[in-house]
mmCIF file of the C-alpha atoms, coordinates in Angstrom:
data_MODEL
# 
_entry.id   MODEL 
# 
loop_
_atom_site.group_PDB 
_atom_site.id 
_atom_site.type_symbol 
_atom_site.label_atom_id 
_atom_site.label_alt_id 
_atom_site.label_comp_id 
_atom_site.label_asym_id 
_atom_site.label_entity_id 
_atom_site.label_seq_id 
_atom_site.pdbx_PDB_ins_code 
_atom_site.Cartn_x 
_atom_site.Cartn_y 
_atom_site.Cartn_z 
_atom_site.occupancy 
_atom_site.B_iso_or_equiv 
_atom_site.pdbx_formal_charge 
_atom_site.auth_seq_id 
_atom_site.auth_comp_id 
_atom_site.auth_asym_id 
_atom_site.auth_atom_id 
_atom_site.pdbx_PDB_model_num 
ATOM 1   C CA . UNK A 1 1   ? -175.883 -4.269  -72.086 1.00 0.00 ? 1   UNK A CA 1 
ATOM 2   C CA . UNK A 1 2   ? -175.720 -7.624  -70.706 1.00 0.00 ? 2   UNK A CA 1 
ATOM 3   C CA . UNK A 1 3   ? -178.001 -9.237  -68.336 1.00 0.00 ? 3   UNK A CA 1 
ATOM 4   C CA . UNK A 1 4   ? -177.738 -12.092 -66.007 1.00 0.00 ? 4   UNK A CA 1 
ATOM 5   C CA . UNK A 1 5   ? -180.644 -13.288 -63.950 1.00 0.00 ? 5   UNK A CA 1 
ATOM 6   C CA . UNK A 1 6   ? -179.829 -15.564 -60.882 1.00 0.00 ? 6   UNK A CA 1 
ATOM 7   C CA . UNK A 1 7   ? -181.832 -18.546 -59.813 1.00 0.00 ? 7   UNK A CA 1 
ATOM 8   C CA . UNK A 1 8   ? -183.412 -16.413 -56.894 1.00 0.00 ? 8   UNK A CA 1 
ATOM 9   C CA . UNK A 1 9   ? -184.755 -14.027 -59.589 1.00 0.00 ? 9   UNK A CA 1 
ATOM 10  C CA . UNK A 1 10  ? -182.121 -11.079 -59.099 1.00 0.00 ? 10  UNK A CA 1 
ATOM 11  C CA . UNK A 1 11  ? -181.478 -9.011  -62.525 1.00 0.00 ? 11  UNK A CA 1 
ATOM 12  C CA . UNK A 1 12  ? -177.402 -7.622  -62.708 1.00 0.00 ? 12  UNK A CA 1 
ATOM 13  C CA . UNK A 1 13  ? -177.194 -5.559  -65.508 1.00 0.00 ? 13  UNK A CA 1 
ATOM 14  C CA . UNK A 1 14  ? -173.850 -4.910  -66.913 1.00 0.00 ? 14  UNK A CA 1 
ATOM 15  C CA . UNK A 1 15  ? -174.397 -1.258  -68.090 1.00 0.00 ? 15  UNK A CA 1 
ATOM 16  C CA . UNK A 1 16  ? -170.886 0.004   -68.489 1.00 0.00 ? 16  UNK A CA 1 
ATOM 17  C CA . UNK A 1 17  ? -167.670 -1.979  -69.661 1.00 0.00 ? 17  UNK A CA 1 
ATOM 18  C CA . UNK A 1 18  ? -164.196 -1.394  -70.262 1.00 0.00 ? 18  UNK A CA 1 
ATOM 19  C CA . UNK A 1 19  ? -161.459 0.523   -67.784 1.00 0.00 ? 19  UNK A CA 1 
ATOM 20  C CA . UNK A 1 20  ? -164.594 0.133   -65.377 1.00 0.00 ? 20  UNK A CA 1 
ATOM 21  C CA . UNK A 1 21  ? -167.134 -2.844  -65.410 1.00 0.00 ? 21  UNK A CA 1 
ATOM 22  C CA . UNK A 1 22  ? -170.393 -1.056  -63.840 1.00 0.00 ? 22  UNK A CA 1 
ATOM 23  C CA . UNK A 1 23  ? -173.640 -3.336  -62.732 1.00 0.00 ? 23  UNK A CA 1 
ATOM 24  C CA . UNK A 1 24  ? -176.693 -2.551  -61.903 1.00 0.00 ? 24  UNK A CA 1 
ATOM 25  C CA . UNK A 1 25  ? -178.754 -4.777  -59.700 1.00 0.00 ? 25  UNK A CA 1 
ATOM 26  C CA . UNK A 1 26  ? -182.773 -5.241  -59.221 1.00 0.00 ? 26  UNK A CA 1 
ATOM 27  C CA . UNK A 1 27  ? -184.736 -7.245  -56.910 1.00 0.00 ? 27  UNK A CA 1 
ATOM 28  C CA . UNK A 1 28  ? -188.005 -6.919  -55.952 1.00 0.00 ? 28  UNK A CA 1 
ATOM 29  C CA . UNK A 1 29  ? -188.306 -3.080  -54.192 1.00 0.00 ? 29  UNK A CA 1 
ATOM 30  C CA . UNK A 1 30  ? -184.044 -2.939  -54.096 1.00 0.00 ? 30  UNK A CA 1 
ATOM 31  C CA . UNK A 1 31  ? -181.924 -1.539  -56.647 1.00 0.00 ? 31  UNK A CA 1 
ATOM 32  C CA . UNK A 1 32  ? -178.210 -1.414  -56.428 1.00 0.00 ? 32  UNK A CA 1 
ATOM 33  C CA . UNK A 1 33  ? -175.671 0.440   -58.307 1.00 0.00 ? 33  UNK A CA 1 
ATOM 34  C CA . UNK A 1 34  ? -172.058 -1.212  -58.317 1.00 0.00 ? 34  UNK A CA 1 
ATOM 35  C CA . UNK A 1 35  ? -169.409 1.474   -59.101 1.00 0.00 ? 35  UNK A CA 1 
ATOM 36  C CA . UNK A 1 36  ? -169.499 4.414   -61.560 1.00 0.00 ? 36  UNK A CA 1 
ATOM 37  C CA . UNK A 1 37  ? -166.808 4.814   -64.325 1.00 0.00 ? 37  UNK A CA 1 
ATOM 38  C CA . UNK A 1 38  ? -165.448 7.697   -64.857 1.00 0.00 ? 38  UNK A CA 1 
ATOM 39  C CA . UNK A 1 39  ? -166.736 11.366  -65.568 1.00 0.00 ? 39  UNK A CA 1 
ATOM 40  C CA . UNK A 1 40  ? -166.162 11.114  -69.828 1.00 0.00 ? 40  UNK A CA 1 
ATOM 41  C CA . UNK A 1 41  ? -168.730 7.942   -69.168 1.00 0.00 ? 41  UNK A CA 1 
ATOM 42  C CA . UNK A 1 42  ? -171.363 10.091  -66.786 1.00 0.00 ? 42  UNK A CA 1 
ATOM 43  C CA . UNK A 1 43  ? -173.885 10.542  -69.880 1.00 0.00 ? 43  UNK A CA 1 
ATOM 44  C CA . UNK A 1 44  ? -173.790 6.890   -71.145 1.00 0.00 ? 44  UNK A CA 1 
ATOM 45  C CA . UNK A 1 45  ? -174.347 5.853   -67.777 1.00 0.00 ? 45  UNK A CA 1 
ATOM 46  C CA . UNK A 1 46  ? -177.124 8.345   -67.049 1.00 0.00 ? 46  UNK A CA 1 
ATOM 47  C CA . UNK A 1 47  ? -178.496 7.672   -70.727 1.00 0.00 ? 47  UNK A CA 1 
ATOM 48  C CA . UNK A 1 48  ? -178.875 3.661   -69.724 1.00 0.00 ? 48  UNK A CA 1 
ATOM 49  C CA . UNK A 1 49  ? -180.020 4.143   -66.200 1.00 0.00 ? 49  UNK A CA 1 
ATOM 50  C CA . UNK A 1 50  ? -182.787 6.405   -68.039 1.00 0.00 ? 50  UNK A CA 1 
ATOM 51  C CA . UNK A 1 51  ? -183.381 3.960   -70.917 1.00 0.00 ? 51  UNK A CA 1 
ATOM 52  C CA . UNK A 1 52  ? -184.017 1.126   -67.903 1.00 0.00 ? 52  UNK A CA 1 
ATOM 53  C CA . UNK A 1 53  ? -186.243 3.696   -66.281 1.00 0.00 ? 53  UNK A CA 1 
ATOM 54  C CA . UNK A 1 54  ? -184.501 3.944   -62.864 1.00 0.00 ? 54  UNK A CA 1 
ATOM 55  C CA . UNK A 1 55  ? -185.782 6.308   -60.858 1.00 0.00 ? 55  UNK A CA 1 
ATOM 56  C CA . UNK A 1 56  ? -183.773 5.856   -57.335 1.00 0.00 ? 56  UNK A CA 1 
ATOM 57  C CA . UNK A 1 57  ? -180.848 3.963   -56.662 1.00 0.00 ? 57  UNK A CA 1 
ATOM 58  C CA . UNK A 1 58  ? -181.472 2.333   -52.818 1.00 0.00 ? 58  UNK A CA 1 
ATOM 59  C CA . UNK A 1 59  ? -177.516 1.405   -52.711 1.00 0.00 ? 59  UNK A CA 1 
ATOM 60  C CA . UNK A 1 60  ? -173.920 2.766   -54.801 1.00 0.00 ? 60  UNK A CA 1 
ATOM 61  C CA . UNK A 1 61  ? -171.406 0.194   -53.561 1.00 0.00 ? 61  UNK A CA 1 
ATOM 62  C CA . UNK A 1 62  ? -167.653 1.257   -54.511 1.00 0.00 ? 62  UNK A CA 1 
ATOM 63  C CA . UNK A 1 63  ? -165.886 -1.862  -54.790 1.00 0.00 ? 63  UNK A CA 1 
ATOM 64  C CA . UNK A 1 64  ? -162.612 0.895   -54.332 1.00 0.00 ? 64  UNK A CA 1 
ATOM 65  C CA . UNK A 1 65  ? -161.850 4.476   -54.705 1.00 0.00 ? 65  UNK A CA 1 
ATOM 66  C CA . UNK A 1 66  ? -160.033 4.610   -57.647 1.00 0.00 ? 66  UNK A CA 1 
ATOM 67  C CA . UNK A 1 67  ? -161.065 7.495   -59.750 1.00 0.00 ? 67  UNK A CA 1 
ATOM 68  C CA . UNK A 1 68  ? -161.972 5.148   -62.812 1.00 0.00 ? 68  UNK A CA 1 
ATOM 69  C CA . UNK A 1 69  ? -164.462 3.621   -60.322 1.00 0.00 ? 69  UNK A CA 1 
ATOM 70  C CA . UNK A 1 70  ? -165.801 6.585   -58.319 1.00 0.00 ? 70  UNK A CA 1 
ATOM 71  C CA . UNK A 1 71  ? -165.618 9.583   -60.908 1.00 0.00 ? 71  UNK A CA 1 
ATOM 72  C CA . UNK A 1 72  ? -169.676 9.759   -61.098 1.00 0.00 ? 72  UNK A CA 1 
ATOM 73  C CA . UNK A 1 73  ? -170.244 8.924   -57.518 1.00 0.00 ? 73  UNK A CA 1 
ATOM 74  C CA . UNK A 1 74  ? -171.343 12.744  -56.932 1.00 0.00 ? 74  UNK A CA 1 
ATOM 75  C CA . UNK A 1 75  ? -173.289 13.067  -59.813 1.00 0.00 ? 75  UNK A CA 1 
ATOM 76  C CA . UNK A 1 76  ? -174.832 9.601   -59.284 1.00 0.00 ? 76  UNK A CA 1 
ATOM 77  C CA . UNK A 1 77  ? -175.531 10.843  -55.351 1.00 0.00 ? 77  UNK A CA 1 
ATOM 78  C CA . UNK A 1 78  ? -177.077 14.045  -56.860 1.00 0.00 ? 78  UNK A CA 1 
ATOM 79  C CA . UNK A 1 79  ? -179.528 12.014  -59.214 1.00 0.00 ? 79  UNK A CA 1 
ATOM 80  C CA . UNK A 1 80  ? -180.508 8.873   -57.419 1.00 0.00 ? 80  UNK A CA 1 
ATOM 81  C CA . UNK A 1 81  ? -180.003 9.736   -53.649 1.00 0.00 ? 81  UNK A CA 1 
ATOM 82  C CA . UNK A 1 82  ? -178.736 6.562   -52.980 1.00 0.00 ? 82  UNK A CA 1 
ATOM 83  C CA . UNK A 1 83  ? -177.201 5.445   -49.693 1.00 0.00 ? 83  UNK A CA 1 
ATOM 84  C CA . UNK A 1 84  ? -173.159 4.617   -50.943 1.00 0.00 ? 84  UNK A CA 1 
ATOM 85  C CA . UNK A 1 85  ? -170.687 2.056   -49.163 1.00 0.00 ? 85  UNK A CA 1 
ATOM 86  C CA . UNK A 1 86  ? -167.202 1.243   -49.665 1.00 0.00 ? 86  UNK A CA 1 
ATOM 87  C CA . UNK A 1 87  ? -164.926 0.226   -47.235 1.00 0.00 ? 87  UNK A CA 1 
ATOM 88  C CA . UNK A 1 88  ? -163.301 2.036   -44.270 1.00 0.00 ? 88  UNK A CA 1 
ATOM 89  C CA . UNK A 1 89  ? -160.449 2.351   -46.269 1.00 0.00 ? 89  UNK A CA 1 
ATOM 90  C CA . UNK A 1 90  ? -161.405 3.485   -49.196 1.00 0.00 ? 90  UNK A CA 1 
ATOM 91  C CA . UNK A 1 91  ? -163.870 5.892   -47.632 1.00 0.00 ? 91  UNK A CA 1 
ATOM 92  C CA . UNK A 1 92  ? -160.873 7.695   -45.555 1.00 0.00 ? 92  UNK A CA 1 
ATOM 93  C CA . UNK A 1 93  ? -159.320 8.387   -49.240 1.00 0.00 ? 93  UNK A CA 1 
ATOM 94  C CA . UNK A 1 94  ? -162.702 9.455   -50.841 1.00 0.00 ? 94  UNK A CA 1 
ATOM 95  C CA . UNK A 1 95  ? -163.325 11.655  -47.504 1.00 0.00 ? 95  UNK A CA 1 
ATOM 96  C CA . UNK A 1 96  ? -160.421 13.501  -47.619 1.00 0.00 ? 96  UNK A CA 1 
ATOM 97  C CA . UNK A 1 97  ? -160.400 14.508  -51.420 1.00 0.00 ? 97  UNK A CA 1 
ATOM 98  C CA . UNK A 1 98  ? -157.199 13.209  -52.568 1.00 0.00 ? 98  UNK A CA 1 
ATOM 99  C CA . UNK A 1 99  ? -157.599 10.900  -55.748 1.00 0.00 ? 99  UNK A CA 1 
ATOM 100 C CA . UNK A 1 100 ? -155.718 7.186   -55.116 1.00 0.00 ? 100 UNK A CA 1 
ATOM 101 C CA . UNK A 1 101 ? -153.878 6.353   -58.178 1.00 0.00 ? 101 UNK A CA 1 
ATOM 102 C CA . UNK A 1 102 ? -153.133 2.614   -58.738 1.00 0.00 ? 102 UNK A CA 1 
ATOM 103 C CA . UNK A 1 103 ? -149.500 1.874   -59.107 1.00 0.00 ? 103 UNK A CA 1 
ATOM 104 C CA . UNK A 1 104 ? -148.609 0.847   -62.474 1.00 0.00 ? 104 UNK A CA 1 
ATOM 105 C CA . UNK A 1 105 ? -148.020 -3.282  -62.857 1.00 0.00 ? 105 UNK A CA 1 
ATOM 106 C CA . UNK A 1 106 ? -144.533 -2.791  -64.998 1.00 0.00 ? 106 UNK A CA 1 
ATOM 107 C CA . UNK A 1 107 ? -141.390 -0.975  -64.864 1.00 0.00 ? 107 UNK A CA 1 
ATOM 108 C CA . UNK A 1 108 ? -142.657 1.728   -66.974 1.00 0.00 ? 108 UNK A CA 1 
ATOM 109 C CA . UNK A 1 109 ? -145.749 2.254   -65.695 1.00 0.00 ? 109 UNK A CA 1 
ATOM 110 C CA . UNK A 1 110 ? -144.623 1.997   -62.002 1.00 0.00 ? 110 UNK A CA 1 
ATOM 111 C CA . UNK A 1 111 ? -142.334 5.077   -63.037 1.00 0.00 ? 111 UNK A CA 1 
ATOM 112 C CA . UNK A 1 112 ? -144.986 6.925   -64.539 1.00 0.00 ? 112 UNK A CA 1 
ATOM 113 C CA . UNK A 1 113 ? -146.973 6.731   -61.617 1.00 0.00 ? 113 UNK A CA 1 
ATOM 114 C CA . UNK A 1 114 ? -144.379 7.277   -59.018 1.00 0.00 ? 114 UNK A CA 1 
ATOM 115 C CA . UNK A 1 115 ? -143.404 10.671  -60.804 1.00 0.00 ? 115 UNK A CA 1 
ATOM 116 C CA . UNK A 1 116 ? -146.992 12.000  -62.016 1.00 0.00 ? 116 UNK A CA 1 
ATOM 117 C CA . UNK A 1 117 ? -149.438 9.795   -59.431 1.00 0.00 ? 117 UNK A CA 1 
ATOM 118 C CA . UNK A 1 118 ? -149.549 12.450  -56.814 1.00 0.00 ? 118 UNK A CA 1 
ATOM 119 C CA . UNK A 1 119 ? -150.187 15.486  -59.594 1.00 0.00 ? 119 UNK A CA 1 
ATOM 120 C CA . UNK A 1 120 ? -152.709 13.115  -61.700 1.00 0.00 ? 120 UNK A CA 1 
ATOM 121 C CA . UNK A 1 121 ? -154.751 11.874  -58.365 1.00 0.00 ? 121 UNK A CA 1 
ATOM 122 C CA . UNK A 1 122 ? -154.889 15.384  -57.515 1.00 0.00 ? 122 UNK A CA 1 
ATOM 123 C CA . UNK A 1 123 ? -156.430 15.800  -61.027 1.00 0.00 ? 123 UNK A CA 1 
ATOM 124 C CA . UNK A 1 124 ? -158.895 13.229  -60.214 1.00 0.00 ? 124 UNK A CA 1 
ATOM 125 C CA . UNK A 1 125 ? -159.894 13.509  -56.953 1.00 0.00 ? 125 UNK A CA 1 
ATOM 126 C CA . UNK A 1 126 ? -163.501 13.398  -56.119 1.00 0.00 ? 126 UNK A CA 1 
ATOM 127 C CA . UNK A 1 127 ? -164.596 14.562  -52.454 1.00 0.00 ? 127 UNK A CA 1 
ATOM 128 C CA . UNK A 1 128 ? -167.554 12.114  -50.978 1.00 0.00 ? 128 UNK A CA 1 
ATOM 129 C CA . UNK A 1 129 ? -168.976 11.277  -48.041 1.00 0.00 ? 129 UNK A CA 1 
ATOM 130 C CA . UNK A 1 130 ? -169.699 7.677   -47.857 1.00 0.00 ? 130 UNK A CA 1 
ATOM 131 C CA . UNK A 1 131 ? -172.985 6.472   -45.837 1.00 0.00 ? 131 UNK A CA 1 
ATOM 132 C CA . UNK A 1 132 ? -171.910 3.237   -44.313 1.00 0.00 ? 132 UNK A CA 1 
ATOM 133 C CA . UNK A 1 133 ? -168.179 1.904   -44.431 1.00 0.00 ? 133 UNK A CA 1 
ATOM 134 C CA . UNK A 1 134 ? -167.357 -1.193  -43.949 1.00 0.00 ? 134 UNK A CA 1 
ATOM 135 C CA . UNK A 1 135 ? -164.685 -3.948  -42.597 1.00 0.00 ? 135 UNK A CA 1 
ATOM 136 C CA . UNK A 1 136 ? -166.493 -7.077  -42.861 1.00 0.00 ? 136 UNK A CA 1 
ATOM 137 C CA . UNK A 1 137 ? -168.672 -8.647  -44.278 1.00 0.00 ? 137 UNK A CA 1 
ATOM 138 C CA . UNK A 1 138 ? -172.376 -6.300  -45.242 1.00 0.00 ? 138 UNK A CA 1 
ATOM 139 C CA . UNK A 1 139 ? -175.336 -8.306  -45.294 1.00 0.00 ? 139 UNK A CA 1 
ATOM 140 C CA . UNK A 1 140 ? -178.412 -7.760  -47.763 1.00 0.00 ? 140 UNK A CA 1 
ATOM 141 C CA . UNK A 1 141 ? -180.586 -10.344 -46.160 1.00 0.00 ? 141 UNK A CA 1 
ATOM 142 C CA . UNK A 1 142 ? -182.879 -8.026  -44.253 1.00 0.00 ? 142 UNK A CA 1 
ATOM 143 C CA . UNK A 1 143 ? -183.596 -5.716  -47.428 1.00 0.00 ? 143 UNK A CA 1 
ATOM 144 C CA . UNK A 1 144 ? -184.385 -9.238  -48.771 1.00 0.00 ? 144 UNK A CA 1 
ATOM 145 C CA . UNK A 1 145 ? -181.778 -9.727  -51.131 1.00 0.00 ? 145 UNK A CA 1 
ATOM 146 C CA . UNK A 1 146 ? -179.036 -12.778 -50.960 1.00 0.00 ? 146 UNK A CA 1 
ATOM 147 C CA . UNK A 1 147 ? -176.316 -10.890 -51.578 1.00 0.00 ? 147 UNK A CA 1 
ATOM 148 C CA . UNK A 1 148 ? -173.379 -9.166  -49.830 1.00 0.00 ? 148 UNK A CA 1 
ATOM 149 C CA . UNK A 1 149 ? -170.160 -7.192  -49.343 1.00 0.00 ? 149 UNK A CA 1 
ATOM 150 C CA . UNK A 1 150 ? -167.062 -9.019  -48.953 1.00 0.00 ? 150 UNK A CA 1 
ATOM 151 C CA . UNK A 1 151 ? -163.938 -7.131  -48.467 1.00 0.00 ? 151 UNK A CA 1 
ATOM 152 C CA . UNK A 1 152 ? -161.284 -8.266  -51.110 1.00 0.00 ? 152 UNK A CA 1 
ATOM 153 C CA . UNK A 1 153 ? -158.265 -6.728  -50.186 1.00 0.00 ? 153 UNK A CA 1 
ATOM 154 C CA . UNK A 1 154 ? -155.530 -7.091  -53.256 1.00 0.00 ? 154 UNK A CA 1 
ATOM 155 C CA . UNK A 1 155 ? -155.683 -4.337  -55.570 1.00 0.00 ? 155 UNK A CA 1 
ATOM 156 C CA . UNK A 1 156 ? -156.274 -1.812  -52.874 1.00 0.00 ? 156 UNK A CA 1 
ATOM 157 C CA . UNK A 1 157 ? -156.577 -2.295  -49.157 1.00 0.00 ? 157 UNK A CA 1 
ATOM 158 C CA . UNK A 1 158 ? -160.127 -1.579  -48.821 1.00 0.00 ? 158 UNK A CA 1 
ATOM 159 C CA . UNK A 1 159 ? -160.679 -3.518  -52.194 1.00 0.00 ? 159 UNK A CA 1 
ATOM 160 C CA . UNK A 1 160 ? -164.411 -5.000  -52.044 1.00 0.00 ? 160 UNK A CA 1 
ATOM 161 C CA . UNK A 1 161 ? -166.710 -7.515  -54.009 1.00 0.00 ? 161 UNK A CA 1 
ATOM 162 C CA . UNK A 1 162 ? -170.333 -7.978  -53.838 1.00 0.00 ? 162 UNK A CA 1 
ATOM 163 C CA . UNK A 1 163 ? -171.398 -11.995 -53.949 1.00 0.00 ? 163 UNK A CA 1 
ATOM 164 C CA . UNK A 1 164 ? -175.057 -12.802 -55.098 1.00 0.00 ? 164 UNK A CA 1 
ATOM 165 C CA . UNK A 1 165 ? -176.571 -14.986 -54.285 1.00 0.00 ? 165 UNK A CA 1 
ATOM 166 C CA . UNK A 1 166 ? -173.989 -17.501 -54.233 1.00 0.00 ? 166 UNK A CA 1 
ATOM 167 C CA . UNK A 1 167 ? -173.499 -17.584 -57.896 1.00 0.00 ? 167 UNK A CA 1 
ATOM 168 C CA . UNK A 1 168 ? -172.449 -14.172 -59.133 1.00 0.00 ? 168 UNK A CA 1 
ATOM 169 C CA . UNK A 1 169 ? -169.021 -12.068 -57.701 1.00 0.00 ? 169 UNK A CA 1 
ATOM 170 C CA . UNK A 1 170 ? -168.878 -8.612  -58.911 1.00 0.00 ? 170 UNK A CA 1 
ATOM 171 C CA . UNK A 1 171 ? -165.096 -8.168  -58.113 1.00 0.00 ? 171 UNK A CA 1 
ATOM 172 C CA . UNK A 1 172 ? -164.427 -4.718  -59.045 1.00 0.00 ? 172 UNK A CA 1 
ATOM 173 C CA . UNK A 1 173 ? -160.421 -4.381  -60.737 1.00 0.00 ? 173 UNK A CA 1 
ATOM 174 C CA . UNK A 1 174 ? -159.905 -8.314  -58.856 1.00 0.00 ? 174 UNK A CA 1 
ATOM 175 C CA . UNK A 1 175 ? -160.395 -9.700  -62.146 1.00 0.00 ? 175 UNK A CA 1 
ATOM 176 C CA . UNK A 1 176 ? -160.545 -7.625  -66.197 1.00 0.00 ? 176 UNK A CA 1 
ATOM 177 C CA . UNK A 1 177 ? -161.930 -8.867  -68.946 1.00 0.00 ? 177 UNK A CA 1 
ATOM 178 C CA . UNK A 1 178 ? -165.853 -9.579  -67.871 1.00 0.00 ? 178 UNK A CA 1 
# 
């Protein structure tokens, strides 16, 4: 796992990587999950979240509802209690049940997608109700953390990032390779 401590004393702990980056953030009496990979990666998570001896998770932000970032959201909800946010957008497709598929980024892929997306997000689909959805920017200050929600709207409409404290952006699928 890899850890990154900001000058304001925040801890983000990188606990899953891969198809899904997931973080996990601590600061004083918050703690704040940031996406949840997908359901093949629910016992590593739950294994790490154990191992850091997390008890209660105060926030689950979605940065989007893709299934490879929401697939443990209900099992997450069922374990920590935590009060999730996502976007507007993104909580409209997590509301209703049906999985979003990202289009595929080449010719085959695109055709893959159009043909199967509809039968595979169906596969995939997660029903959740989110707590608070957003469309601008969520503010941490009063839980006193300097952090928030921006909505980053790219790879999905309701695409969002978390910024902390001015140093660190947790940018969901905006960026691979972390």
């Amino acid at each position: 796992m890899k850890r990154w401590t900001t000058r304001n004393g925040i801890s983000i702990i990188q606990l899953l990587n891969g198809r899904c980056n997931v973080f996990l953030l601590t600061c004083q009496s918050v703690t704040i999950l940031v996406d949840t990979g997908t359901r093949l990666q629910w016992k590593k998570l739950h294994r790490r979240l154990q191992f850091l001896n997390i008890q209660q998770i105060d926030y689950l932000i979605l940065t989007h509802a893709h299934y490879d970032h929401c697939e443990n959201a209900p099992t997450v909800k069922q374990y920590y209690h935590p009060t999730i946010i996502t976007h507007r957008d993104e909580a409209v497709t997590l509301c209703s049940g049906r999985g979003a598929i990202p289009r595929g980024t080449n010719g085959l892929t695109r055709l893959i997608t159009d043909w199967f997306g509809d039968w595979y997000g169906a596969l995939k689909a997660i029903r959740l109700q989110c707590d608070i959805q957003i469309d601008a920017v969520y503010d941490f200050h009063s839980w006193g953390l300097n952090a928030y929600i921006l909505p980053t709207p790219g790879h999905s409409t309701g695409s969002v990032s978390l910024i902390v404290d001015h140093e660190i952006a947790i940018v969901g699928d905006a960026m691979f390779g972390v």
